[in-house]
Steps between C-alpha positions, in 0.01 A plus 500: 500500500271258408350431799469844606280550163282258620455608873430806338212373249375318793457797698400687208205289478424458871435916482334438194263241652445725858436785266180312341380399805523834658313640184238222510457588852496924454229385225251303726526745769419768256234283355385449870473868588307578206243256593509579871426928330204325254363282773572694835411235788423768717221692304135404604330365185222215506568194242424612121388318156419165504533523855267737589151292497651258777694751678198758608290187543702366786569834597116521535458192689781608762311827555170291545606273756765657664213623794347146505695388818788628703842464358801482723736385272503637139669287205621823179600366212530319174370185344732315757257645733163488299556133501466426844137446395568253236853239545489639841187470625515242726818605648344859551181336660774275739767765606344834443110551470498540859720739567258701359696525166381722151650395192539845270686319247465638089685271242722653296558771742805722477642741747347787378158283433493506874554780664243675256261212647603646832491838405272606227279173568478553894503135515650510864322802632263459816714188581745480791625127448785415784738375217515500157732241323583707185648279190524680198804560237506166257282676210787808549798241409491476133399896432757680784821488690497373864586873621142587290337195686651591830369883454169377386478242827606763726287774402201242534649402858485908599149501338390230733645640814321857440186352411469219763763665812379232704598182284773324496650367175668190379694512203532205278816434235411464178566134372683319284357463131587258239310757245765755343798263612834605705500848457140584644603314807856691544254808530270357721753394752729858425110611601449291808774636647420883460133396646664391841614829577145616508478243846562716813374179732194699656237649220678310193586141485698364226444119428725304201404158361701570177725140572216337620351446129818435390546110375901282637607653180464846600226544224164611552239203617317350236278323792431811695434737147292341327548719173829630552330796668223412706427285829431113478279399829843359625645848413217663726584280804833630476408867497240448779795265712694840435263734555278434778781460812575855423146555487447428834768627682416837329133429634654429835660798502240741374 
């Protein structure tokens, strides 16, 4: 009798113990939703508040220059991408700059920070690049579920294809983070995933380095990121070692 009490508290408190979990998990998902509702990834909307000054001013530069030579391949994206020009400069200027390659980077972009820049802010109209290598989603990870970030990539993927029918695109994983710990880079990865169903082999290319910023330890590379977010000059010769095979053979191809 005695021991059936106590199989019976233990199982008692193994329910007891799923049941939290479950409700922790109901909770975060509901928490998630409501942000993905407050900050939908897939609604055009250029950067706001303290933002603003620096966002339209790149945004003005792109517009400026984007007619200054002929692009053929077209980098969208975030800071990741903006800094190409700075702790990737001379690994741009070595693998890329002539390929004919335009950096259209903005810091701090999000999803929908984008595809108003393509949109609304007819950043990429007049051009007819023969691929663009599209990396966008890290700013999205902390605000929105990975089925918000997945929407918000994949509406900017069908933007790209009306507006440029002739230009291939090569989509880029987002990347490991050390900023917003464990959690951030579940959803990235649960992202990831939903973005490689956007490939179909021919017009869309899907490309992930996720594991290759990963340290032995499975943890994200404190050589390659050099703030737990963004790219070390290692962390760029990584990206372009990644990047610029497919690159080609999409060039080859075109």
């Amino acid at each position: 009798m005695r021991a059936r009490r106590r199989l019976l508290l233990i199982a008692a408190v193994i329910t007891m113990i799923i049941g939290i979990v479950v409700v922790i998990a109901w909770k975060q998902e509901l928490r998630t939703a409501v942000r993905d509702l407050r900050y939908p990834t897939t609604r055009a909307e250029p950067q706001q508040g303290l933002l603003t000054a620096r966002f339209n001013a790149r945004h003005q530069y792109i517009l400026q220059h984007k007619k200054d030579r002929p692009i053929d391949v077209l980098f969208l994206g975030d800071s990741i991408t903006e800094f190409w020009e700075t702790e990737g400069a001379a690994i741009w200027a070595e693998r890329f700059a002539m390929l004919n390659a335009a950096n259209f980077g903005v810091s701090t972009d999000a999803t929908q920070n984008l595809l108003w820049r393509i949109t609304e802010g007819h950043e990429i109209d007049g051009l007819s690049p023969k691929v663009v290598v599209l990396m966008i989603g890290t700013n999205n990870t902390t605000t929105n579920s990975a089925s918000g970030i997945a929407d918000g990539v994949e509406t900017i993927v069908r933007t790209i294809r009306a507006r440029l029918p002739k230009s291939k695109i090569l989509l880029l994983s987002v990347l490991p983070r050390e900023l917003g710990g464990d959690a951030v880079n579940a959803r990235s990865r649960s992202a990831n995933a939903k973005f490689a169903t956007l490939s179909n082999g021919q017009w869309i290319h899907y490309l992930d380095m996720h594991d290759r910023f990963l340290d032995p330890h499975g943890r994200p590379s404190a050589e390659l990121l050099q703030d737990g977010l963004h790219l070390s000059p290692a962390g760029y010769q990584v990206l372009a070692d990644a990047v610029r095979p497919k690159l080609d053979t999409m060039l080859r191809d075109q």
